[in-house]
Structure formats: C-alpha cells, structure tokens
C-alpha positions in Angstrom: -39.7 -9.0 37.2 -41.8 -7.1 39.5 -45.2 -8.6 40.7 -48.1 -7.1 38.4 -46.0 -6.3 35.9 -45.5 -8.5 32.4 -44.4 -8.3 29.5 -47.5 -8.6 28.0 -49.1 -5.5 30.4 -46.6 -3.5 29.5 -47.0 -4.4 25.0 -50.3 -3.7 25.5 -50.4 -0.8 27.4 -47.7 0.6 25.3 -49.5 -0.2 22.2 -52.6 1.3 23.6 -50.5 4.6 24.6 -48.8 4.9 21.3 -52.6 6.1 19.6 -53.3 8.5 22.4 -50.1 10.2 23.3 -51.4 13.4 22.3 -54.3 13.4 25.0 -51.8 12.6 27.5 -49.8 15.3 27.0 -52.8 17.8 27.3 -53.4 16.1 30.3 -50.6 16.9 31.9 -49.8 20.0 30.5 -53.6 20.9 32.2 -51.5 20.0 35.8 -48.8 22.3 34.6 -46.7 19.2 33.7 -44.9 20.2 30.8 -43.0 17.2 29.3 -42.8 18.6 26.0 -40.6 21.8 26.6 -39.1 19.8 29.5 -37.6 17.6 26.7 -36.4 20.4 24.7 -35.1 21.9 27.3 -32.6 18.8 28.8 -31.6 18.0 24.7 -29.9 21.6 24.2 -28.6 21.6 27.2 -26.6 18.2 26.8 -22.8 18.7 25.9 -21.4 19.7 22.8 -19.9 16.6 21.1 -18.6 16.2 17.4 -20.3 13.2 15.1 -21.8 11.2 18.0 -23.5 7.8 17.9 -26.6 8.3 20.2 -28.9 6.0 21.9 -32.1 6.9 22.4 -33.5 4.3 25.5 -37.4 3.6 25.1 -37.9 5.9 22.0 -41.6 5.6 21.9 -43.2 7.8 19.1 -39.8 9.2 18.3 -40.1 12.7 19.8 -36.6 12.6 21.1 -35.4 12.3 17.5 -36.0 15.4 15.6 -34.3 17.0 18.7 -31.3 15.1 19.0 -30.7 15.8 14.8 -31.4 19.5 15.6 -28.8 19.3 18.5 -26.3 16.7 16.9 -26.9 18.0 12.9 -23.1 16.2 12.2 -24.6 13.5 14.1 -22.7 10.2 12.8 -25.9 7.8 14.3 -29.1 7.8 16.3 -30.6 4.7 17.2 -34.2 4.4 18.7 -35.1 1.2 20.9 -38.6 0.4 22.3 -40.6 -2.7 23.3 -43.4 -1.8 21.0 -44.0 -2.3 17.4 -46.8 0.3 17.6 -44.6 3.3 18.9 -42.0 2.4 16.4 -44.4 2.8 13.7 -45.3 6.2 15.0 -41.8 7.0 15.3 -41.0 5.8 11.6 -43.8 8.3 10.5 -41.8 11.1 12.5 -38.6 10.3 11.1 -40.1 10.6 7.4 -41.9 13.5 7.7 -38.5 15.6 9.2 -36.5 13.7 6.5 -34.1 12.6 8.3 -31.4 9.8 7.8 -28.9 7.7 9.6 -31.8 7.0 11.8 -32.7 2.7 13.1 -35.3 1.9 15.1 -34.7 -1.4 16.9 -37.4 -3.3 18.5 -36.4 -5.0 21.9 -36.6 -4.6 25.6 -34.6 -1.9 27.3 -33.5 -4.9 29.8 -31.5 -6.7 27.4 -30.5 -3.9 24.6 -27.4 -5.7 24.3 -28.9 -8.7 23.3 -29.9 -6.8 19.9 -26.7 -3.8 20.2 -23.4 -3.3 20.3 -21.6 0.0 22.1 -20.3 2.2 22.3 -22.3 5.4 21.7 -21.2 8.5 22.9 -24.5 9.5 24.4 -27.4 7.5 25.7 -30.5 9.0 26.7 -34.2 8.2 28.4 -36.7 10.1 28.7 -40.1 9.5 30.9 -39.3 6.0 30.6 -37.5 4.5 33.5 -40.0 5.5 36.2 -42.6 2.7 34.9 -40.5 0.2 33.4 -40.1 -3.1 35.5 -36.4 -3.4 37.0 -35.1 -0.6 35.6 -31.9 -0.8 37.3 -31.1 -3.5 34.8 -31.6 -0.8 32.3 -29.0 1.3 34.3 -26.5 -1.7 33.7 -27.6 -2.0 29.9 -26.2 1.9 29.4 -23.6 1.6 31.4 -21.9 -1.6 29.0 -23.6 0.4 26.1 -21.8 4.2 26.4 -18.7 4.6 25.8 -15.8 5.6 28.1 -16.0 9.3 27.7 -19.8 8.9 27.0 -23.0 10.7 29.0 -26.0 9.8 29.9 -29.1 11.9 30.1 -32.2 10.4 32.5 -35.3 12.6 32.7 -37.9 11.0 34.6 -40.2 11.4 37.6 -39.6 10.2 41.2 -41.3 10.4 44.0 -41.8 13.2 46.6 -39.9 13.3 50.1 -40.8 15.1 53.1 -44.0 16.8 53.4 -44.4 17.0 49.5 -44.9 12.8 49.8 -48.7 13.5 50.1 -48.3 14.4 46.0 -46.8 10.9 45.6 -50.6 9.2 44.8 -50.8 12.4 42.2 -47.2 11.2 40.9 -48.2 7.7 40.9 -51.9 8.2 38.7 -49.5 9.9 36.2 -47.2 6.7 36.2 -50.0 4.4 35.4 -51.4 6.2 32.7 -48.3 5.3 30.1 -47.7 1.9 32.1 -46.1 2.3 35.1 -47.6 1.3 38.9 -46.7 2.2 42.4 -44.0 -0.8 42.7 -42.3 0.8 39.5 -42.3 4.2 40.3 -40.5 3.8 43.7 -37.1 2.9 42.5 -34.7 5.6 43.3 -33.5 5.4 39.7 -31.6 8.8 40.1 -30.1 8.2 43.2 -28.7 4.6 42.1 -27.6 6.5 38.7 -25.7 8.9 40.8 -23.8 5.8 42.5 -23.5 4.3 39.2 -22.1 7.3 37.3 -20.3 10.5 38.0 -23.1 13.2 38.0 -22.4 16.3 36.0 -25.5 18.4 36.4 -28.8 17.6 38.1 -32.0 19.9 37.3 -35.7 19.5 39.3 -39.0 20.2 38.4 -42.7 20.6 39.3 -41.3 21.2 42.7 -38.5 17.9 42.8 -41.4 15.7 41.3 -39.4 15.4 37.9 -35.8 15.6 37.4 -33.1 15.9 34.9 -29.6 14.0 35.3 -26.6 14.2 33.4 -23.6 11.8 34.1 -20.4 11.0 32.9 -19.3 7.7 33.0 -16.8 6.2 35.9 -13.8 5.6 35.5 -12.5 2.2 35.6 
C-alpha cells in the first residue's frame, strides 16, 4: 500500500464523507466541477446491452444506481461494493426510496472484490473513485477477472494536468483529498494503464482534460 495511506484513513475518511456528500458537491459545482451531470452524462451514453449484471466499483451513497436501473430497466443485476459501512447505509436509503430491486450492496475493498464476488458481469463501472484509492491498479486487475468476455468497463475519474495546465495539478490534488485521496494517489495514470489493459472504445475530457470518461472493451485473449 502506498505510504500515508491505510486502511483505517481511508474508513474514516470515507465514513466522515458519507454525511457530507452534499456540501462537496456544491463545492465543486462552485469551481464549475460538475460531477453530478458528469455522471448522468457517461451512464446514457454506455452501450445498449440486454438483461446485464452490472458492477458498480466503490458505490458510495449509491448515486450510480438509480441511473444504471433508468439506463438498464431489464437489468438482470446490479451490485454495489464499497469499503464503508456508512456509504452503504446511505446507499440502502437510496435504493428504498426509488424502489428498486435486484439490487446487493457488498461491503469489501475494491482491491480484493473477488475475495467476496464471482464474474462475470457484463458491465463494470467506477466513478470518482480510482483517483484516491491506494494501488488502484490492483483494482484495474480485480475488473478485468470480474467482466466478462464481451463485457465494458466505464472509468470516470480525474487525473492530473500535463503541459502548461500542470500548474492546476495542486487545484486537482486539494479536490482529491477532500473525499480521501492525496498527491501519491492521484498520480497514477489510471487511464493510460486502463488503455493498455483494455481495448478503448471512446474516451471523453473535461474541465479542460482534468477529468475524463473511458469506455473499454475487454481484450481478447
């Protein structure tokens, strides 16, 4: 694991964020950060599929749900994973109150989902998760044994500024802290090693490159 990161950091950080979500949204949305229709956005455009089993990677309060159900309505699955009992119980409240079914929440780390799953799912998603989670390329090998062989995954996330725009990276980074994340985390290329990783089908920037949305098709073997 990285230095300054642990597990217990990261719970309580988490656990702190899950009560003040909200606020952090306004806050970014205030720097023209707008995660919320961002997300919309990147769930209608993923591909049409018929009765998938989805993964949703680091659920947190659930907010990817509703979506995927409005996207997916014949959808045969959805499954939420976070390391926090306190965004799963904020996601449980979601799920009620849209009434939805066929939905588990599973606690566990997004390191070792397969330690608590089993694949394949025909879609896998994160969202706003990977840029401040510890050795997330281990999470990148975790989807890639979890989706299945004509499965996609769907990364939108935050990465650092190249070029002259690198003198927003401290900007980029402050964001990153404030739902757990630190300069070591946020400086993992996780797009560009998901692009080696899997075969990219679309790519999308925004808030000039600092965020990005991937979608990828799984390699073949």
């Amino acid at each position: 694991m990285m230095s300054g990161v642990t597990r217990e950091k990261i719970r309580h950080i988490y656990s702190s964020s899950a009560f003040n979500y909200q606020m952090l949204l306004k806050f970014y949305r205030g720097l023209g950060v707008n995660l919320e229709r961002w997300r919309e956005d990147a769930i209608q455009r993923l591909p049409d599929l018929k009765e998938p089993r989805i993964l949703d990677v680091s659920t947190g309060t659930g907010a990817n749900i509703p979506l995927l159900a409005e996207r997916y309505p014949d959808y045969k699955e959805v499954i939420g994973i976070d390391y926090t009992s306190a965004m799963l119980k904020q996601a449980v409240r979601r799920i009620r109150e849209h009434g939805l079914e066929n939905i588990k929440l599973q606690l566990g780390d997004a390191r070792e989902m397969t330690k608590v799953l089993d694949g394949c799912f025909d879609l896998v998603i994160s969202t706003y998760s990977l840029s401040i989670i510890p050795d997330s390329t281990c999470v990148l090998d975790e989807m890639n044994k979890l989706v299945s062989k004509d499965g996609y995954i769907m990364l939108l996330d935050c990465q650092k500024f190249k070029g002259l725009l690198r003198i927003y990276n401290p900007i980029a980074i402050f964001l990153s802290t404030r739902l757990g994340g630190n300069s070591e985390t946020y400086s993992v290329p996780v797009s560009d090693l998901a692009s080696e990783m899997f075969n990219p089908v679309y790519r999308r920037l925004m808030y000039s490159g600092m965020f990005y949305e991937d979608l990828y098709k799984v390699k073949d073997a």
